[in-house]
PASEBA-1860 file (N, C-alpha, C; in nm, 3 decimals):
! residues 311
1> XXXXXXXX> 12.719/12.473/11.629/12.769/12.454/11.492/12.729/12.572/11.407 ~ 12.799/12.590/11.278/12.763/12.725/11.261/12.699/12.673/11.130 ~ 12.570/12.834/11.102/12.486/12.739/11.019/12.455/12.829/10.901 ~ 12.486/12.792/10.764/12.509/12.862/10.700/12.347/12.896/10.551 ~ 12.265/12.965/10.519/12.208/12.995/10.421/12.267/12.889/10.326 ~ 12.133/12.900/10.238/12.168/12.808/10.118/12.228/12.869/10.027 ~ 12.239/13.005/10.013/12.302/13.097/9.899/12.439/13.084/9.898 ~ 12.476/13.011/10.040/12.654/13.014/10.087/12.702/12.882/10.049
9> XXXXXXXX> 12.641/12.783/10.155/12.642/12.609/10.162/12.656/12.608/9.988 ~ 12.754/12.520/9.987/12.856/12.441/9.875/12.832/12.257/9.842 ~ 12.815/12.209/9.941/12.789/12.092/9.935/12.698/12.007/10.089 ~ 12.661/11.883/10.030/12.603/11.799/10.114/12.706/11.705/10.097 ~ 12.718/11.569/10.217/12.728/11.468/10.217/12.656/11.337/10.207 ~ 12.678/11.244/10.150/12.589/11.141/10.117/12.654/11.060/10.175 ~ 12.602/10.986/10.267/12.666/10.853/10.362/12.683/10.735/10.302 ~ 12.587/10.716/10.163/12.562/10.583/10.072/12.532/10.478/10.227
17> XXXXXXXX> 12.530/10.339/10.123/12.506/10.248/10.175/12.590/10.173/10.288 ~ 12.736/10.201/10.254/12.775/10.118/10.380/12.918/10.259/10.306 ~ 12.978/10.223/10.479/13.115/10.317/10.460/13.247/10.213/10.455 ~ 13.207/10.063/10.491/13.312/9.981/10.429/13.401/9.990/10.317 ~ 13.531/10.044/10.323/13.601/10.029/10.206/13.591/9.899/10.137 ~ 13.598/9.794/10.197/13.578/9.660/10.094/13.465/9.642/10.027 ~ 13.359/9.668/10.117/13.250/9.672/10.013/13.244/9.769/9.899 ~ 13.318/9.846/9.865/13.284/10.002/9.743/13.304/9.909/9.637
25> XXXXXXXX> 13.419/9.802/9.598/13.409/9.788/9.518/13.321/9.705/9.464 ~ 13.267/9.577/9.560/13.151/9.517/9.519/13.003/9.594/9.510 ~ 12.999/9.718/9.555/12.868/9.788/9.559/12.818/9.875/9.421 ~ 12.984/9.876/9.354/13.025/9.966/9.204/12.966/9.871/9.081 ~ 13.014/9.785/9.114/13.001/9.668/9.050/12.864/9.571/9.008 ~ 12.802/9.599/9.185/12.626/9.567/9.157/12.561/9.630/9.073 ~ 12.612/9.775/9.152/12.496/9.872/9.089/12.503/9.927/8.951 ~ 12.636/9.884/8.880/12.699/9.937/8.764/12.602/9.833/8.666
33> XXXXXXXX> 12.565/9.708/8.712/12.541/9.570/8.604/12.416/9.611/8.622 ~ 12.303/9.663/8.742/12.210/9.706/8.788/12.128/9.803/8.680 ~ 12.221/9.926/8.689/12.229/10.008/8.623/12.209/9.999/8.426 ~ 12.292/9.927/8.417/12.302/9.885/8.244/12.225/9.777/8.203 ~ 12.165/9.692/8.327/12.066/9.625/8.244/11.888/9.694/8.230 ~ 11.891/9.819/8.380/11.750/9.882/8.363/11.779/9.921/8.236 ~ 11.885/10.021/8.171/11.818/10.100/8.066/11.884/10.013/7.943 ~ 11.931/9.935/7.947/11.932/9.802/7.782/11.793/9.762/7.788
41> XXXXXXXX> 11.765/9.740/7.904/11.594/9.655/7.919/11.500/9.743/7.894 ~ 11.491/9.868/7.935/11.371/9.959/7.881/11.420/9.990/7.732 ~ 11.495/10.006/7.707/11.508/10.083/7.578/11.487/10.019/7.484 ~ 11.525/9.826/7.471/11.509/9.718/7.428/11.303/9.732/7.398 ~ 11.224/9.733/7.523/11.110/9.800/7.548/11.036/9.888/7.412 ~ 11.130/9.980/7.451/11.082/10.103/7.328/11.087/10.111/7.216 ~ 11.214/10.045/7.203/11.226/9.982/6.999/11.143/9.941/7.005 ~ 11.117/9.779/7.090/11.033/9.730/7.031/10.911/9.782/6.973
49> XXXXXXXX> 10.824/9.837/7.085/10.722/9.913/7.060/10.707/10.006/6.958 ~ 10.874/10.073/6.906/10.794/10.161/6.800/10.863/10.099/6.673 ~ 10.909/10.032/6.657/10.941/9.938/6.544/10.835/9.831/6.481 ~ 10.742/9.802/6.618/10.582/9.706/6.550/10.502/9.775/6.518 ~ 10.425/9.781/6.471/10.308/9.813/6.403/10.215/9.760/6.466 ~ 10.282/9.637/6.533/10.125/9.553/6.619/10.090/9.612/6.737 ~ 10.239/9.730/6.745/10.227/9.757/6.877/10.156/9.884/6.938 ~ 10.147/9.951/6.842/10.120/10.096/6.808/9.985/10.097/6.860
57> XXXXXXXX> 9.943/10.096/6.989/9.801/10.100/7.044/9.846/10.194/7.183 ~ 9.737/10.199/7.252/9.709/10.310/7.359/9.786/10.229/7.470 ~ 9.772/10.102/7.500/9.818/10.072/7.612/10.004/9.999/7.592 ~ 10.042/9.969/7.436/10.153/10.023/7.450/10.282/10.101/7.473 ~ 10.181/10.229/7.429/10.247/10.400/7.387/10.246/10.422/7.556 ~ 10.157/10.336/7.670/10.175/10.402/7.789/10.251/10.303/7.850 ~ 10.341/10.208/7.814/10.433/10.110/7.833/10.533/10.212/7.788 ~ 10.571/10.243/7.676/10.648/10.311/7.596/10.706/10.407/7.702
65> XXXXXXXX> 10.628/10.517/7.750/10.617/10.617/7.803/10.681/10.531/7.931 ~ 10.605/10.499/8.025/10.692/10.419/8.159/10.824/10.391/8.144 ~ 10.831/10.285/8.022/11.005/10.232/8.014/11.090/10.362/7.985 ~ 11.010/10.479/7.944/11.143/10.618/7.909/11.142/10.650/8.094 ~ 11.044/10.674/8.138/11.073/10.728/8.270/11.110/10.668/8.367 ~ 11.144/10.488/8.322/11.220/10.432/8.428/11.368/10.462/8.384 ~ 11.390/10.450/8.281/11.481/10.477/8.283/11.584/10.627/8.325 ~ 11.467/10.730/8.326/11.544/10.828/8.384/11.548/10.867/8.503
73> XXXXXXXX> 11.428/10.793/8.579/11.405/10.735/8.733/11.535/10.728/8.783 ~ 11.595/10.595/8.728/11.711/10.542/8.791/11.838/10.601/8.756 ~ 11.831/10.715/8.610/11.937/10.779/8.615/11.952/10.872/8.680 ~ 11.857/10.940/8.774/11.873/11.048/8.891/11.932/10.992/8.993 ~ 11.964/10.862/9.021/12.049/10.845/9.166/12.149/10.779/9.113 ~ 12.178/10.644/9.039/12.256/10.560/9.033/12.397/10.654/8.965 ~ 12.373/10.725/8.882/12.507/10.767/8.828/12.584/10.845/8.913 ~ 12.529/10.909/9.027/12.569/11.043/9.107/12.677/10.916/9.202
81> XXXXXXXX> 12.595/10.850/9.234/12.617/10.703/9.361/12.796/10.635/9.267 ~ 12.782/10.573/9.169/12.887/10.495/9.133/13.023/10.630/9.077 ~ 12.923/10.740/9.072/13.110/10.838/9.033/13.139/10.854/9.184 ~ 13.064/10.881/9.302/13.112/10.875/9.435/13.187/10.812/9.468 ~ 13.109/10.643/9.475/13.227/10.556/9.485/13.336/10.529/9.432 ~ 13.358/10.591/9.314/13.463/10.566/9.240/13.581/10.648/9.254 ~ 13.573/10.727/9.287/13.617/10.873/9.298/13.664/10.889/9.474 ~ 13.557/10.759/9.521/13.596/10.771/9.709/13.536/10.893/9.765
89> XXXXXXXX> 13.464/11.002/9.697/13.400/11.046/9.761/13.287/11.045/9.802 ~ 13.161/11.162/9.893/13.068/11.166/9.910/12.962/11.289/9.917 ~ 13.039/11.374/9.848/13.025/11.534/9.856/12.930/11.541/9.713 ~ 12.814/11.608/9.727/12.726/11.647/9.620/12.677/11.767/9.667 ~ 12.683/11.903/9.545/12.650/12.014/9.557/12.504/12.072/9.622 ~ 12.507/12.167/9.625/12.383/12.197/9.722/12.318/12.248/9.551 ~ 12.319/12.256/9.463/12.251/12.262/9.328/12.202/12.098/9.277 ~ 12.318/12.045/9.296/12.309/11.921/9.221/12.171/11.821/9.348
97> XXXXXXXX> 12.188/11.877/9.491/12.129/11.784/9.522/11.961/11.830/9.551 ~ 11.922/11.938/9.470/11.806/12.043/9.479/11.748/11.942/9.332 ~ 11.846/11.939/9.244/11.850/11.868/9.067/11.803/11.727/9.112 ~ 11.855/11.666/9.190/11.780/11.538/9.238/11.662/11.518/9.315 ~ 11.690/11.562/9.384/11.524/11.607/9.471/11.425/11.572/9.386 ~ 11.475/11.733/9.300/11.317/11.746/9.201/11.329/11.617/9.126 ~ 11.404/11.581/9.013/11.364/11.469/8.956/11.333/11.370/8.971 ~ 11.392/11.300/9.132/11.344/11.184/9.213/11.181/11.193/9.216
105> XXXXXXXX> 11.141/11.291/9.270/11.038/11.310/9.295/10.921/11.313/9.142 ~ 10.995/11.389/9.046/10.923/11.372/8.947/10.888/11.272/8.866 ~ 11.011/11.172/8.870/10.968/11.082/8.825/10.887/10.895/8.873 ~ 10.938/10.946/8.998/10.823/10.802/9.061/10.730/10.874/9.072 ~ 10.665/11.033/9.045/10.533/11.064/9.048/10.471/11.039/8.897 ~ 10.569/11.057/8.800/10.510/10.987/8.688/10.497/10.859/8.675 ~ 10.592/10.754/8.706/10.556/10.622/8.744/10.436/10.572/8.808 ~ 10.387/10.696/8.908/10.294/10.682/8.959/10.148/10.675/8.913
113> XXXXXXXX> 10.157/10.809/8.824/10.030/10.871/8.742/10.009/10.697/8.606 ~ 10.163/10.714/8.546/10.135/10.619/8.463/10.049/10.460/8.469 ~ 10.087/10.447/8.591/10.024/10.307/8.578/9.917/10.330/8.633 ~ 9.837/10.403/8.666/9.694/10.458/8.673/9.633/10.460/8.569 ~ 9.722/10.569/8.462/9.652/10.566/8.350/9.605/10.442/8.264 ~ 9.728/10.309/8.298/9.707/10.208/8.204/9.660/10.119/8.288 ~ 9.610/10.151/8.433/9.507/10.059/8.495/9.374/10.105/8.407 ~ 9.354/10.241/8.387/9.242/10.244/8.320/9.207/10.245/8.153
121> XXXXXXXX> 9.293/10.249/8.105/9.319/10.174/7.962/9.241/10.004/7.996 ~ 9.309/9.961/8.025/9.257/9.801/8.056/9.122/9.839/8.106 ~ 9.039/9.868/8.191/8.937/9.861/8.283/8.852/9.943/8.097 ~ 8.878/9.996/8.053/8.829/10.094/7.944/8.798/9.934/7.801 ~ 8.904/9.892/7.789/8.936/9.770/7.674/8.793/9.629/7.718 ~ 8.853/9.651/7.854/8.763/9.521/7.870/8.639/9.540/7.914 ~ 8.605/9.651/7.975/8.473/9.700/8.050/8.366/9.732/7.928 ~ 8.483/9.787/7.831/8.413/9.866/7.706/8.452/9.901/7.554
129> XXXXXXXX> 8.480/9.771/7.560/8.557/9.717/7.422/8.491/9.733/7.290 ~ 8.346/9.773/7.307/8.297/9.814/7.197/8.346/9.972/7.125 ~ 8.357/10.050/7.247/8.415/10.189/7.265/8.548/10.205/7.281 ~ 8.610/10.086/7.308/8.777/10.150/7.339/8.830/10.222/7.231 ~ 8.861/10.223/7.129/8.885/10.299/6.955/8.887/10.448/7.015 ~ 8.695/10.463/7.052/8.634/10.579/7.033/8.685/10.679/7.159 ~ 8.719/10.598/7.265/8.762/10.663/7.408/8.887/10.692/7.389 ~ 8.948/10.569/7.378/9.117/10.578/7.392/9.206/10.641/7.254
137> XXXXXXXX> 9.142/10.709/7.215/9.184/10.786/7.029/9.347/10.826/7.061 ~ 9.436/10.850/6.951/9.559/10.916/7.027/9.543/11.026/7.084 ~ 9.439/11.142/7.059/9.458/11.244/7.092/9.423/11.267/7.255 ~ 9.356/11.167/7.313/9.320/11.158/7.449/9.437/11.085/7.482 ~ 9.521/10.968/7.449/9.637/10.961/7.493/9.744/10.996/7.508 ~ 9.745/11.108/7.464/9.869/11.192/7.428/9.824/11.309/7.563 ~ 9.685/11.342/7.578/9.632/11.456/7.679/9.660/11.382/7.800 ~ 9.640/11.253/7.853/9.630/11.186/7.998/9.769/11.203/8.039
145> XXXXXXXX> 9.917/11.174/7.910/10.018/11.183/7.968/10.095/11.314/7.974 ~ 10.020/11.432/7.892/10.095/11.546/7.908/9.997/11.624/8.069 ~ 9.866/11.524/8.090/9.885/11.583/8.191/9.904/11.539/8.303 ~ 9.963/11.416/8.328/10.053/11.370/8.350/10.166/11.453/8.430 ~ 10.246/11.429/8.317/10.333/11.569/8.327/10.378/11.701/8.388 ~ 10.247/11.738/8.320/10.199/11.924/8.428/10.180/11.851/8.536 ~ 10.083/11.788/8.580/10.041/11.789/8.787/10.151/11.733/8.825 ~ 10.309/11.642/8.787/10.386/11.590/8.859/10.494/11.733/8.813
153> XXXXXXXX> 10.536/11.774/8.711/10.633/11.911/8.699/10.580/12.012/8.828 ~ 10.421/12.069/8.821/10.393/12.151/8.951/10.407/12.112/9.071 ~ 10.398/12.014/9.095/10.415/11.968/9.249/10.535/11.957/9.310 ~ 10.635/11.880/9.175/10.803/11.882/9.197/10.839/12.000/9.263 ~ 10.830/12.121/9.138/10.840/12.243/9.195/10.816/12.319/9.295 ~ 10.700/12.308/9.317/10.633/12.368/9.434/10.746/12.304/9.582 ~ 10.804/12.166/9.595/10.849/12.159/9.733/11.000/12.197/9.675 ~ 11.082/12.243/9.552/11.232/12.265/9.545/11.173/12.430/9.575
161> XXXXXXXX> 11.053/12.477/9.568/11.065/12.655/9.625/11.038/12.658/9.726 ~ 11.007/12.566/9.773/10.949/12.583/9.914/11.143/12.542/10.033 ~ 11.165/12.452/9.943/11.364/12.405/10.006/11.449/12.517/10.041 ~ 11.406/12.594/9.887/11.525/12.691/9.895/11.493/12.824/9.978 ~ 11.398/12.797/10.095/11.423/12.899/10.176/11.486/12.788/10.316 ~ 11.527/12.702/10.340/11.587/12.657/10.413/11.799/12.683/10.440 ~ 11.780/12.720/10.590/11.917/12.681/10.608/11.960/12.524/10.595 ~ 12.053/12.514/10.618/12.173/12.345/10.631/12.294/12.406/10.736
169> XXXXXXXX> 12.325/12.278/10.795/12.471/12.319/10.877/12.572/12.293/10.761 ~ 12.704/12.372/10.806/12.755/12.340/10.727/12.837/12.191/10.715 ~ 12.902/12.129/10.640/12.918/11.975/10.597/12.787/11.875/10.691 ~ 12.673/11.941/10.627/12.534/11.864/10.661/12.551/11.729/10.602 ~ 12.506/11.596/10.653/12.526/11.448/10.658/12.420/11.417/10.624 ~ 12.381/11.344/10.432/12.275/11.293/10.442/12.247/11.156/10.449 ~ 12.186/11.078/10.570/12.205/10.920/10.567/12.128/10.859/10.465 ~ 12.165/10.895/10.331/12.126/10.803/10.215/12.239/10.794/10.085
177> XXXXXXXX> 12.220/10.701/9.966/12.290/10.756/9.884/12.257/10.832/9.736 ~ 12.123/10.906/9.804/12.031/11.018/9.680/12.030/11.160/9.818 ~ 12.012/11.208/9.746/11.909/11.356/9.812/11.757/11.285/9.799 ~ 11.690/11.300/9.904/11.558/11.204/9.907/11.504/11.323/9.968 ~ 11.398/11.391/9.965/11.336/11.509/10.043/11.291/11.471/10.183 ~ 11.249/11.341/10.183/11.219/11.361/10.309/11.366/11.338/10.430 ~ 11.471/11.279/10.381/11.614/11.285/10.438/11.653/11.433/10.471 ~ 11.632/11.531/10.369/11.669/11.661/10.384/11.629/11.754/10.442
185> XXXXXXXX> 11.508/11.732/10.419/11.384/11.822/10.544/11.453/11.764/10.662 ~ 11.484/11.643/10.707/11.510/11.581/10.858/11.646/11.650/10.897 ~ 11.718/11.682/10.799/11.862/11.751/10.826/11.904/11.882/10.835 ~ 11.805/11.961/10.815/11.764/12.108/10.769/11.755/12.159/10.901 ~ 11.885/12.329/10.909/11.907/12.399/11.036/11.737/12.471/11.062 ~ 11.677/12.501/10.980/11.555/12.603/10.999/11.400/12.519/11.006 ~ 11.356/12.618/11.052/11.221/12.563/11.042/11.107/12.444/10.961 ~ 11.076/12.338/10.927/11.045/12.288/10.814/10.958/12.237/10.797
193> XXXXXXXX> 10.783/12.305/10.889/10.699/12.270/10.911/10.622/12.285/10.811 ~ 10.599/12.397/10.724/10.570/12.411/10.605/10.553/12.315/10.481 ~ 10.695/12.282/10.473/10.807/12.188/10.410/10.684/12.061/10.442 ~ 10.722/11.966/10.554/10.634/11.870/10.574/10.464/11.856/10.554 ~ 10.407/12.012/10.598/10.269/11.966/10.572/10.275/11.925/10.413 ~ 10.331/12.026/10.352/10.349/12.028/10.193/10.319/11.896/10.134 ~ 10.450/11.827/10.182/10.474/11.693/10.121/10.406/11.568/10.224 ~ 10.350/11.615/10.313/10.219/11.497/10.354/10.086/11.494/10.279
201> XXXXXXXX> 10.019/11.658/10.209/9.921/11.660/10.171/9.966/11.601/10.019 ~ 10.102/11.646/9.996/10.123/11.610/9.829/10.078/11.437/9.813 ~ 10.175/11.397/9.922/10.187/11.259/9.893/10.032/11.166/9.947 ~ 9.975/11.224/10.003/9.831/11.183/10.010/9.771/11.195/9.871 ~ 9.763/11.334/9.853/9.697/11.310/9.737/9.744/11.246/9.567 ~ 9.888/11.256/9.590/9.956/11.176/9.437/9.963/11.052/9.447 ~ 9.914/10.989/9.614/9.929/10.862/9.609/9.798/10.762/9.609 ~ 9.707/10.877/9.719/9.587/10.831/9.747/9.500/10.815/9.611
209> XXXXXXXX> 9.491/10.885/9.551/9.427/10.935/9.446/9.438/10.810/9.313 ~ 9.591/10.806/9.252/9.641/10.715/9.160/9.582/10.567/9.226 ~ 9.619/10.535/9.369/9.561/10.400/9.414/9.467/10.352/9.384 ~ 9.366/10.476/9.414/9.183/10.484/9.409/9.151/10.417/9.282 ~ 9.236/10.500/9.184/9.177/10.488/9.067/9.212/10.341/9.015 ~ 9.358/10.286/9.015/9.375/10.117/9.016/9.282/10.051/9.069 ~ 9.259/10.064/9.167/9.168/9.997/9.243/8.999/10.031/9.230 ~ 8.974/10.070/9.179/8.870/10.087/9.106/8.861/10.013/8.961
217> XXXXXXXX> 8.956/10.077/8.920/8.948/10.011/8.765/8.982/9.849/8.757 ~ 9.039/9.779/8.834/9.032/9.664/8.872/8.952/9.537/8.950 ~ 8.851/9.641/8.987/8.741/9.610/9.065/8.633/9.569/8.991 ~ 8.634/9.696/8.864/8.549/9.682/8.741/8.553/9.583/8.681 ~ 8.687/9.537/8.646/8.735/9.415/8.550/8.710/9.290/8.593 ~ 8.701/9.264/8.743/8.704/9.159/8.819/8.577/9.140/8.772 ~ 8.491/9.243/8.805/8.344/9.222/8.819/8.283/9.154/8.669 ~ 8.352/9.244/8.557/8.327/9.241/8.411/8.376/9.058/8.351
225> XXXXXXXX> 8.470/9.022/8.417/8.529/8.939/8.411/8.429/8.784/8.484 ~ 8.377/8.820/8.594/8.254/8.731/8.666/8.101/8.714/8.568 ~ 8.180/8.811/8.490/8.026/8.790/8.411/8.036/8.745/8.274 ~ 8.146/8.707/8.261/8.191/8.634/8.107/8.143/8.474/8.133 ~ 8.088/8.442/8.030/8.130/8.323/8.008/8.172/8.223/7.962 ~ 8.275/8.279/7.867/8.389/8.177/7.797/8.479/8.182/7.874 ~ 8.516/8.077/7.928/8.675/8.081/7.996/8.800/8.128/7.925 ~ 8.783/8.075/7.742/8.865/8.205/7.686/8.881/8.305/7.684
233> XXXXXXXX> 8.759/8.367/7.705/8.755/8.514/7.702/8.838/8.566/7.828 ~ 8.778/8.512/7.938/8.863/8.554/8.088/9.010/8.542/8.020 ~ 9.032/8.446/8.004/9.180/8.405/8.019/9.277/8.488/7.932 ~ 9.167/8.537/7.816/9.281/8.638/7.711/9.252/8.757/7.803 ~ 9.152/8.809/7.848/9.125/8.940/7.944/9.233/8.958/8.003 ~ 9.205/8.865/8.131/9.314/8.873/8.250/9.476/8.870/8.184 ~ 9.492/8.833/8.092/9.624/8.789/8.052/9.677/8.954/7.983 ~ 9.599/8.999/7.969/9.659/9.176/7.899/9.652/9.238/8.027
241> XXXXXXXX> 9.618/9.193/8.154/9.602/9.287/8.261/9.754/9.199/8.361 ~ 9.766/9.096/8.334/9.885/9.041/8.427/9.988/9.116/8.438 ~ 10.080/9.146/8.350/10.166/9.218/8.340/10.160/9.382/8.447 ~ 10.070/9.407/8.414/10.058/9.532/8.458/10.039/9.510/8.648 ~ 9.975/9.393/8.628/9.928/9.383/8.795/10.047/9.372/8.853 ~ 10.152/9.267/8.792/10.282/9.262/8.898/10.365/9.377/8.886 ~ 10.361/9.453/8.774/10.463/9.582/8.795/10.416/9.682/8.916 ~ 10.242/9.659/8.886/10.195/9.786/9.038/10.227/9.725/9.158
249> XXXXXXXX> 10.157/9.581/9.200/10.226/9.559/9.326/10.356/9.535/9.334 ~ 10.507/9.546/9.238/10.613/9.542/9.277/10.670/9.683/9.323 ~ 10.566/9.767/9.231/10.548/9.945/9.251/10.554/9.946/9.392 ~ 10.441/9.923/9.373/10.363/10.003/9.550/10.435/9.913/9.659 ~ 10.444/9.761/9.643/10.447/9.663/9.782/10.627/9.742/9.803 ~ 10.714/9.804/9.711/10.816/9.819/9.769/10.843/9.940/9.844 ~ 10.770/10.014/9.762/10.713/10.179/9.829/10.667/10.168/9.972 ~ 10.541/10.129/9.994/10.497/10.092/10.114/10.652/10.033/10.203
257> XXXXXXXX> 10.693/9.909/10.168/10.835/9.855/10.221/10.910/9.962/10.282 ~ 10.958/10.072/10.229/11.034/10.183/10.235/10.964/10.262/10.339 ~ 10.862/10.316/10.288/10.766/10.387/10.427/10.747/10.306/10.514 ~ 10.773/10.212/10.520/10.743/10.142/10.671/10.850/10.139/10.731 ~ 10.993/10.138/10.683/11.120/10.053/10.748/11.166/10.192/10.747 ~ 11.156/10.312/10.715/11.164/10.426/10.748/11.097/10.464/10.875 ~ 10.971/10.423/10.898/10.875/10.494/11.062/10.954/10.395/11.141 ~ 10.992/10.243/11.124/11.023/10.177/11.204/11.160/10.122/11.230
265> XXXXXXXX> 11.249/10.127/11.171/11.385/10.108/11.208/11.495/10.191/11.154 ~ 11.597/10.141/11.203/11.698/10.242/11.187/11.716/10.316/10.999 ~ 11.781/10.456/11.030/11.763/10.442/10.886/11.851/10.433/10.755 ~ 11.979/10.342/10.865/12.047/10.256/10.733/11.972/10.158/10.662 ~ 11.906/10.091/10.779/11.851/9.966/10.731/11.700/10.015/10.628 ~ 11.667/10.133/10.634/11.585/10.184/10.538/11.631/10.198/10.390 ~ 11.782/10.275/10.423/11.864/10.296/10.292/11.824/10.187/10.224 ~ 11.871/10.084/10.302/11.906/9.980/10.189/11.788/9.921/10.177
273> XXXXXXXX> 11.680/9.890/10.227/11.524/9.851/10.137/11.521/9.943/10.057 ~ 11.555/10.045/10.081/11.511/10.189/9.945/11.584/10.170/9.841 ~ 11.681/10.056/9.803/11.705/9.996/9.670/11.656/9.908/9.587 ~ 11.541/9.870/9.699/11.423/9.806/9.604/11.333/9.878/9.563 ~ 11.293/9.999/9.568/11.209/10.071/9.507/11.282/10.177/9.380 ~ 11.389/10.223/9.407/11.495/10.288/9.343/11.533/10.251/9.230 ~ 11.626/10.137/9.230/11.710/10.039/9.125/11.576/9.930/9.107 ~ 11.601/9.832/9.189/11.563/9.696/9.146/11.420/9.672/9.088
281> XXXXXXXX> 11.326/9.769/9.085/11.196/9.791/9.052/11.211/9.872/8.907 ~ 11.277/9.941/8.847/11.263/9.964/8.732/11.337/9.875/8.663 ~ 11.430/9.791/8.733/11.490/9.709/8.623/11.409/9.566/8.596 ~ 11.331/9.537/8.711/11.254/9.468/8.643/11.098/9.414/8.570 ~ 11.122/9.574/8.557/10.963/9.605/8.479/10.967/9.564/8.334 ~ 11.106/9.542/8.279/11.077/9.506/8.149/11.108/9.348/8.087 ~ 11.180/9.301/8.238/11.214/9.169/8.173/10.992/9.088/8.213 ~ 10.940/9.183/8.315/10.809/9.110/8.383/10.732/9.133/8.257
289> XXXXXXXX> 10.701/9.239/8.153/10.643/9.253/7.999/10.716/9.176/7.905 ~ 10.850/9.169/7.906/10.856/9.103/7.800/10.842/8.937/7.828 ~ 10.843/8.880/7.930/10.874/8.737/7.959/10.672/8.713/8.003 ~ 10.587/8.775/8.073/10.470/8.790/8.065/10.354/8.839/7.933 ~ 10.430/8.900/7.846/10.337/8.960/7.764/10.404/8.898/7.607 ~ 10.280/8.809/7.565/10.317/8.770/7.405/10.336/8.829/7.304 ~ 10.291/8.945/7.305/10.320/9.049/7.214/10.449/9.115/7.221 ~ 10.513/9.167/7.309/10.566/9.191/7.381/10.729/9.111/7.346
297> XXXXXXXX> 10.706/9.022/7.374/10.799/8.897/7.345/10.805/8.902/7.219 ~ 10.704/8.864/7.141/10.715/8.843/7.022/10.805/9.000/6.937 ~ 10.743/9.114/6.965/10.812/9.202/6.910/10.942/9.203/6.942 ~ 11.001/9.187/7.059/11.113/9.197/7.102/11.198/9.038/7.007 ~ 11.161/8.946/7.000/11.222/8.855/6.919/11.248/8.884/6.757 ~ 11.117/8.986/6.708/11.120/9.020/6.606/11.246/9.110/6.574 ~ 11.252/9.198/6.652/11.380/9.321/6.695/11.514/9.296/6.679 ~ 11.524/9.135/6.776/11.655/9.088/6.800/11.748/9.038/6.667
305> XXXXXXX> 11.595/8.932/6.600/11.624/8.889/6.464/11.658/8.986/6.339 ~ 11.620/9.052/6.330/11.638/9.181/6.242/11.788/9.253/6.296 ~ 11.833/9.248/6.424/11.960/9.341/6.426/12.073/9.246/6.421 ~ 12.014/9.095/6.429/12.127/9.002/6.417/12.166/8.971/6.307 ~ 12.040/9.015/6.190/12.107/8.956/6.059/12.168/9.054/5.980 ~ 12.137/9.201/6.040/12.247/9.348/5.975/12.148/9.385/5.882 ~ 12.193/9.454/5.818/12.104/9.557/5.694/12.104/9.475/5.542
END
């Protein structure tokens, strides 16, 4: 087959989820309602938050921050996916699918960093609630997520320079319906050993690392929490940390899901678990805060009432 530089190569193919014509239109249709309720639901999220006053604290502003980056999470694959189907094709540029890469990657690495940070917000509130004010000031919250930021922007980068010395065959077949790096490295005419150590040490350490620190800071709370003894007190504690607990294990338990059904079975049947980490996990990070968290709720009722009765 003849194999062409990336300076030449024009496009990739994306196999999507199933090549059934009958299914395109029910798959347009999922992912379209999919689609419009993640970002009504985060954005719903973000008013709220900056429209209260009650809300305006450290471990909001890092709610705040999450619901913007789920939402642009899911706008790196889903929109590319439903003009395909719509359109009947499957052809995405060898630019456009370098543009996904990186942002895929950038942003479940901020998803990642984030709920680290607001594992330790909580572990900070309850461990050390005399000090939280003095620790968690804006100006340290504003530093955790810009850097944030920098270590997931450098790392993005670092594997789209490390891509673009790769060949592709030409009309190269990717069996997903994103550019996913590790799909592309697997499809790649040249060498891509580099490529992989890269993104084994990356993902050790952006993953290992963020875990550590949940799991630590939760360890604390448990402990801090064994040593209360008002059962009120536990119960309002744990109750600012609930929320957050089911978004990480819906985080991680689907992540893990994906890396596993990737080493172990075929990898259509991966594709499609990889729409639970993709789509179905940012969309329901905001109905699990607002239907779990009273504040939360309450602002968002406050929001609704105010745009229903007009100016």
């Amino acid at each position: 087959m003849e194999v062409e530089n990336h300076t030449v190569l024009s496009q990739f193919l994306l196999l999507g989820l199933s090549e059934d014509p009958d299914l395109q239109p029910i798959l347009f249709g999922l992912f379209l309602c999919m689609y419009l309720v993640t970002v009504l639901g985060n954005l719903l999220i973000i008013l709220a938050i900056f429209c209260d006053s009650h809300l305006h604290t450290p471990m909001y502003f890092f709610l705040s921050n999450l619901s913007f980056v789920d939402i642009c999470f899911t706008s790196t694959t889903v929109p590319k996916m439903l003009v395909n189907i719509q359109a009947q094709r499957k052809d995405i540029s060898y630019t456009e699918c370098l543009t996904q890469v990186y942002f895929f990657m950038f942003f479940a690495g901020m998803d990642n960093f984030l709920l680290t940070v607001m594992a330790y917000d909580r572990f900070v509130a309850i461990c050390h609630p005399l000090n939280y004010t003095v620790i968690m000031n804006p100006h340290f919250c504003v530093f955790l997520v810009l850097l944030c930021w920098l270590t997931i922007f450098c790392s993005s980068l670092l594997h789209i320079l490390l891509m673009k010395r790769l060949s592709f065959s030409v009309g190269t077949e990717i069996p997903h319906f994103f550019c996913e790096l590790a799909q592309v490295l697997k499809v790649a005419s040249s060498d891509t050993l580099i490529n992989n150590i890269v993104l084994l040490v990356a993902t050790a350490l952006l993953c290992v690392v963020p875990v550590t620190g949940i799991l630590f800071s939760y360890s604390q709370i448990v402990s801090s929490l064994l040593k209360m003894s008002s059962s009120v007190g536990k119960s309002k504690a744990f109750s600012t940390c609930g929320s957050h607990l089911c978004v990480v294990t819906l985080f991680y338990g689907t992540a893990l899901g994906v890396y596993l059904s990737s080493a172990v079975t075929h990898s259509s049947k991966s594709t499609v678990i990889s729409v639970m980490y993709t789509v179905v996990t940012p969309m329901l990070n905001p109905f699990i805060y607002s239907l779990r968290n009273k504040d939360v709720k309450g602002a968002l009722g406050r929001l609704l009432s105010r745009a229903a009765s007009g100016p």
